[in-house]
N, C-alpha and C positions, 0 to 999 in steps of 0.2 A: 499596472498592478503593484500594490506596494509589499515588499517584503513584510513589513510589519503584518500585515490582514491573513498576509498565509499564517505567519508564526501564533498569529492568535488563534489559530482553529485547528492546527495540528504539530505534531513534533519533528522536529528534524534535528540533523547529525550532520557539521560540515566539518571534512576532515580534509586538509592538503587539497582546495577545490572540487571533492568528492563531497557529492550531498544525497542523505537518506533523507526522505521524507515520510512519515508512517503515519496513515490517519484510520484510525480507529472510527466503529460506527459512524461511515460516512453521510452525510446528510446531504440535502440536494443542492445548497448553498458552498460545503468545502469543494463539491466535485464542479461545481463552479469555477471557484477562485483557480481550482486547479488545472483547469482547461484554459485558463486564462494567461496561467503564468507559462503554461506550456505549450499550447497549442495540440493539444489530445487530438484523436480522434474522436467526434459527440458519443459514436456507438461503441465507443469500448469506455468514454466516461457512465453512459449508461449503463453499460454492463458492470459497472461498480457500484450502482446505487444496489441491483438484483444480489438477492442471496441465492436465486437458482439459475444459475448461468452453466453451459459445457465447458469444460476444460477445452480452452484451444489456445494459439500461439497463431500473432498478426504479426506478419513482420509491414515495417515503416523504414525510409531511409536513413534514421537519425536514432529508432528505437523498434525497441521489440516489446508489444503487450500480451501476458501470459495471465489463466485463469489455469486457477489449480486449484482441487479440494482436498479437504484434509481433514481426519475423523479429530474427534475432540472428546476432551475426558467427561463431557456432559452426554447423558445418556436419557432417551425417553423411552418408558417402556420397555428396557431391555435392549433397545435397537438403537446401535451406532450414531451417532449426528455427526453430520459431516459441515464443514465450515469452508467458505468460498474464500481463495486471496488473490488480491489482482495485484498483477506485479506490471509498472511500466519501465525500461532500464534503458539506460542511454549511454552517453560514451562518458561523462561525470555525476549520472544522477541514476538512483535509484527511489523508484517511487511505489510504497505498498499500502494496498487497501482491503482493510479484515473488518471484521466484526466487533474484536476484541477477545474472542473465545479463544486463539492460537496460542497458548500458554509459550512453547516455544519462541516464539516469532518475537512475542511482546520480551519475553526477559534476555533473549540477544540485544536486541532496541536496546535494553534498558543498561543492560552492561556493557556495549558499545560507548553509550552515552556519557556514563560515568566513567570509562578506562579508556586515557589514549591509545595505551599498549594493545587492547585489544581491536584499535579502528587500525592499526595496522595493518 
């Protein structure tokens, strides 16, 4: 799998051999490439495609995959919407998959990205 194919399909953050990877509205092709550089598990790659997945935590011997919801400042009707993030973390990599609705999530990424001082 060539470095280049991931960098085309989502963003990443490598700091002192520590790498973020964060792919937004993942499609069934990044969650691919991703399985491929990683060697996922299929059923928690599929669980990233799903916007209605349970909150749980697998653990692996090299990583731990966690699904966590979290409400979001878009509201239908009155009533809460809640937004899915798949977290995979390893012992140099951290790897997140959202929708794009995580307002937080995304402008950490983005101030990471731009400030060494803050990948410290």
């Amino acid at each position: 799998m060539e470095e280049a194919a991931i960098q085309d399909h989502v963003e990443k953050i490598n700091n002192n051999g520590n790498l973020w990877i964060d792919i937004e509205k993942p499609t069934r092709n990044k969650i691919e490439m991703l399985g491929q550089k990683f060697s996922f598990n299929e059923l928690n790659l599929e669980d990233c495609l799903s916007k209605i997945q349970i909150t749980k935590i697998d653990r692996y011997e090299d990583h731990i995959f966690i699904i966590l919801h979290f409400p979001t400042s878009q509201k239908e009707k009155g009533i809460p919407r809640f937004s899915q993030l798949s977290i995979f973390a390893g012992m140099n990599y951290l790897v997140t998959v959202h929708q794009g609705d995580l307002r937080p999530l995304i402008e950490m990424f983005q101030i990471c990205k731009k400030s060494h001082e803050q990948r410290q």
